[in-house]
ZAKEDREN-389609 format. One record per residue (C-alpha): x, y, z; residue number from 1. Coordinates in steps of 0.25 Angstrom, whole numbers. Layout:
[[X, Y, Z], NUM];
...
//
This chain:
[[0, 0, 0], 1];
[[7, 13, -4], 2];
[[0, 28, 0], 3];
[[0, 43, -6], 4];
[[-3, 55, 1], 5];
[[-6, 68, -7], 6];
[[-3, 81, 3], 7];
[[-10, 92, -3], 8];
[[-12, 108, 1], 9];
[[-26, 105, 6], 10];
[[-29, 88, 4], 11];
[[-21, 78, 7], 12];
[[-24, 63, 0], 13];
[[-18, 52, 2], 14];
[[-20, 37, -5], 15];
[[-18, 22, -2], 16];
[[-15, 12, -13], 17];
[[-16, -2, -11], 18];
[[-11, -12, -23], 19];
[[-11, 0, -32], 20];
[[-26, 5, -27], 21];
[[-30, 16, -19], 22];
[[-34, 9, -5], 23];
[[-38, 21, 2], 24];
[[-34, 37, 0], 25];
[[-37, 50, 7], 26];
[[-40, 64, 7], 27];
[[-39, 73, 19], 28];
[[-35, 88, 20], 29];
[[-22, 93, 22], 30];
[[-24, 103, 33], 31];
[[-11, 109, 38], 32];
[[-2, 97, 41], 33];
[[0, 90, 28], 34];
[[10, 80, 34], 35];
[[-4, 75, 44], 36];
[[-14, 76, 32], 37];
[[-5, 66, 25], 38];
[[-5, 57, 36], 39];
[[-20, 57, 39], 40];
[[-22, 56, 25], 41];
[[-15, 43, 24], 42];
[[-20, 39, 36], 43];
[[-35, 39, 31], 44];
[[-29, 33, 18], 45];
[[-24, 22, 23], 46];
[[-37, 20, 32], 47];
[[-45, 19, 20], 48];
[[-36, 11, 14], 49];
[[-38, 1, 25], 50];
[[-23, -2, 28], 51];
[[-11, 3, 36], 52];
[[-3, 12, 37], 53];
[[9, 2, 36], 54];
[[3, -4, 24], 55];
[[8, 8, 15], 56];
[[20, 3, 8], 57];
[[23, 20, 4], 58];
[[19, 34, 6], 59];
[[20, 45, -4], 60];
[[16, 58, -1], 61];
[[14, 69, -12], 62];
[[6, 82, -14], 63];
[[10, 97, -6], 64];
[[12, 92, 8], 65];
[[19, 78, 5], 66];
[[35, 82, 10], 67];
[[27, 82, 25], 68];
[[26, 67, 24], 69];
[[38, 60, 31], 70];
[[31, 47, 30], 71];
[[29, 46, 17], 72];
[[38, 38, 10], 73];
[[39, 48, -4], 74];
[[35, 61, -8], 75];
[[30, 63, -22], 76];
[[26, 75, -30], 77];
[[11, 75, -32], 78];
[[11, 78, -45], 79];
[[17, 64, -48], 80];
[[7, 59, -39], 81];
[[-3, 65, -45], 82];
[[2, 60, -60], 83];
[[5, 45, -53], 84];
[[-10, 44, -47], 85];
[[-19, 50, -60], 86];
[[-10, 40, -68], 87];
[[-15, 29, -60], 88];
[[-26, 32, -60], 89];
[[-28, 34, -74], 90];
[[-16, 30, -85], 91];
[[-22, 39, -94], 92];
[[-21, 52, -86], 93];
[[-12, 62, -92], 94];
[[-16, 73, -83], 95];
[[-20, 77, -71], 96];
[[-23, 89, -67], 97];
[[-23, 89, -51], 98];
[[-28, 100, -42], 99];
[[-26, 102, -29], 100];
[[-26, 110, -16], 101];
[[-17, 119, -18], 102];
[[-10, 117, -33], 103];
[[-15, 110, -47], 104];
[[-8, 103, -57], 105];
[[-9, 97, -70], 106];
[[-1, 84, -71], 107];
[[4, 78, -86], 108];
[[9, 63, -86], 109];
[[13, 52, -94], 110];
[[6, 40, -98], 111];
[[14, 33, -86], 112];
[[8, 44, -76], 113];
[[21, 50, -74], 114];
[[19, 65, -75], 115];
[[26, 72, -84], 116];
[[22, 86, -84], 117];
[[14, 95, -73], 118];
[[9, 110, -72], 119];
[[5, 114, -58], 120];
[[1, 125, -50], 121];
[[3, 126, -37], 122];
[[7, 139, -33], 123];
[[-9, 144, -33], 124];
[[-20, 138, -28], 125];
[[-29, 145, -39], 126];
[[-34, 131, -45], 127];
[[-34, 124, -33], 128];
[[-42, 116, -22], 129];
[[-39, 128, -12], 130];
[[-42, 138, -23], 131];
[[-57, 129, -24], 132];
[[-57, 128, -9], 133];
[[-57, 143, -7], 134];
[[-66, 146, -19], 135];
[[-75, 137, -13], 136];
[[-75, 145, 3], 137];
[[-76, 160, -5], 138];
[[-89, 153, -11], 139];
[[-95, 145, 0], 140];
[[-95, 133, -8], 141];
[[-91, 119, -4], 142];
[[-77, 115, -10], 143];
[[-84, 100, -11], 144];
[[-95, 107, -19], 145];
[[-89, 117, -29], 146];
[[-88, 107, -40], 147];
[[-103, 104, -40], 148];
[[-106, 117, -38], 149];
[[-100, 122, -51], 150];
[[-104, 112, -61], 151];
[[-118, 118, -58], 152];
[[-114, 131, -64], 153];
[[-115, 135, -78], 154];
[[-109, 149, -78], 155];
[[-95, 150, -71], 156];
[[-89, 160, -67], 157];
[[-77, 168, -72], 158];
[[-66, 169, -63], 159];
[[-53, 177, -66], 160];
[[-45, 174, -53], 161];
[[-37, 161, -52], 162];
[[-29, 167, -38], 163];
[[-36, 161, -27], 164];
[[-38, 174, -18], 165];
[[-43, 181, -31], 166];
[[-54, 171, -34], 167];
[[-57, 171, -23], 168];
[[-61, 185, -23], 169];
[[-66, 182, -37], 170];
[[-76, 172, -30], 171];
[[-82, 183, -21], 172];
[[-83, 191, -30], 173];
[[-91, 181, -39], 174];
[[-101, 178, -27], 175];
[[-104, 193, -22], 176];
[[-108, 195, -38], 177];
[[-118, 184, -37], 178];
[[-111, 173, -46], 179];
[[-115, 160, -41], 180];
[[-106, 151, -34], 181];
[[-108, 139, -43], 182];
[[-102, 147, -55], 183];
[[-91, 153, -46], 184];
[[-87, 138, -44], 185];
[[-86, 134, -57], 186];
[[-80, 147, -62], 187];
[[-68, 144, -51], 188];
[[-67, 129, -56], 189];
[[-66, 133, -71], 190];
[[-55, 143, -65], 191];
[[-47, 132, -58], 192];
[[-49, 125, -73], 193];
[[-44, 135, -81], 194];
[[-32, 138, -71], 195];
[[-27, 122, -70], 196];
[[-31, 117, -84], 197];
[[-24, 130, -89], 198];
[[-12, 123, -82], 199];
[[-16, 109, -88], 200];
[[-17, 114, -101], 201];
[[-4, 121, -100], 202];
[[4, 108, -97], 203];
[[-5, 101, -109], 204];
[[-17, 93, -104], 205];
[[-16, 77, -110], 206];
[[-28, 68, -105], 207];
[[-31, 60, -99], 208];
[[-32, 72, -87], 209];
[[-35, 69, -73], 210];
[[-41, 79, -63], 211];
[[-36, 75, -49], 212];
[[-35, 83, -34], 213];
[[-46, 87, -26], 214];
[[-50, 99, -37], 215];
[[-52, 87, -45], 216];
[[-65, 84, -34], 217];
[[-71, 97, -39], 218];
[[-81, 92, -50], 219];
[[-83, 106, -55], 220];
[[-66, 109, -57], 221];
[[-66, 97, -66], 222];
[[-77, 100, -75], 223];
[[-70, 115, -76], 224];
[[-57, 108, -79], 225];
[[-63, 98, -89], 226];
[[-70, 111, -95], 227];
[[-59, 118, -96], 228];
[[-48, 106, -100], 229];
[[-59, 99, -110], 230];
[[-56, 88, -104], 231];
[[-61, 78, -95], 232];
[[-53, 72, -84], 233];
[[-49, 58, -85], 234];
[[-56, 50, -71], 235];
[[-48, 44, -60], 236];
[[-53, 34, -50], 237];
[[-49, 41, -36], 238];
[[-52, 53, -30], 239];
[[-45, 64, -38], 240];
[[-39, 69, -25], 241];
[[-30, 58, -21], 242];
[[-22, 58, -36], 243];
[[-11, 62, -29], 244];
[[-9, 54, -17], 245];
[[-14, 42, -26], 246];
[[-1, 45, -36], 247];
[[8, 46, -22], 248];
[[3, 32, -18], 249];
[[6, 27, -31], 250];
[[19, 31, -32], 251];
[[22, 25, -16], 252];
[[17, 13, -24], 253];
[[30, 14, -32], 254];
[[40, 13, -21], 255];
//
């Protein structure tokens, strides 16, 4: 049995194979302590994958806090993991396009699922889940919600801002003229769309494409990326959100 765990900004994952098949996995957030979140998040892993602790031959941590984790056995970048997990998931995926907490990414690999070209931002979080996440409190919406709530509109609105602090003020804006928050929420997702899949494009889009990280969750971000690409994203069996630590319990697999 080998283990991944995924230390993100805001979401930490964490994933259990066994024989080469997710067992059990994870998701719990990160708070402040990355080091604790990892640990509880393999905790409950290997809870729900109804073994041991001792059972796990190998740990790799990945992802923004994994150089806390002393009792891992290896750290990896995520974007590997990322390519590694999508890969396995689906040999035809020749991108994924991941975002996250705090940074997105647009991933090209081969047809071994190695990666051979990336784009990434990570130096905004305009595009991001804390972007979403603070959209979401300026417009009393549930983040859980937003996805659903947008697809029910059919007139979204324009927003020029893509600096978090600026949209945000955009937003208000937007609600004290009387716009409805339905077509605030899918003008914000085409917004994310047109900012990532400018990236994506940039780096040269091949199919199949996989969407994965929790914005992936968001039913209304995808259909505005799908929109937006013309495209459709290729399916994958687990939970778009534990890609990463999946590809890191994969490549503990390797060793």
């Amino acid at each position: 049995m080998f283990a991944g765990i995924d230390v993100g900004s805001l979401v930490t994952k964490a994933v259990v194979l066994r024989d080469g098949k997710v067992a059990g996995y994870s998701i719990i957030s990160s708070r402040t302590n990355p080091r604790k979140a990892g640990e509880q998040a393999l905790e409950k892993a290997i809870t729900n994958a109804n073994c041991k602790r001792e059972d796990i031959k190998c740990i790799v941590a990945t992802g923004y806090g994994r150089s806390s984790f002393s009792f891992a056995d290896k750290t990896v970048t995520e974007l590997t993991c990322h390519a590694t997990g999508a890969h396995y998931l689906n040999t035809e995926i020749r991108t994924v396009i991941d975002i996250g907490g705090q940074d997105s990414k647009v991933i090209k690999l081969d047809e071994s699922g190695k990666m051979s070209d990336f784009a990434m931002n990570d130096k905004c979080a305009a595009g991001t889940g804390r972007f979403l996440e603070v959209m979401a409190q300026a417009l009393e919406v549930g983040l859980d919600s937003m996805g659903e709530f947008s697809l029910k509109s059919d007139k979204p609105c324009s927003l020029s801002s893509i600096c978090t602090v600026f949209a945000e003020t955009e937003v208000i804006s937007l609600i004290a003229s009387g716009a409805k928050k339905k077509d605030i929420v899918a003008g914000l997702h085409m917004s994310i769309a047109r900012r990532v899949g400018s990236m994506a494009k940039g780096l040269g889009l091949q199919k199949e494409i996989a969407f994965t990280g929790g914005v992936a969750k968001n039913s209304g971000v995808r259909s505005a990326f799908e929109e937006f690409l013309s495209v459709k994203f290729a399916p994958i069996s687990e939970d778009p959100q534990i890609i990463g630590a999946l590809g890191a319990a994969l490549v503990a697999s390797k060793f």
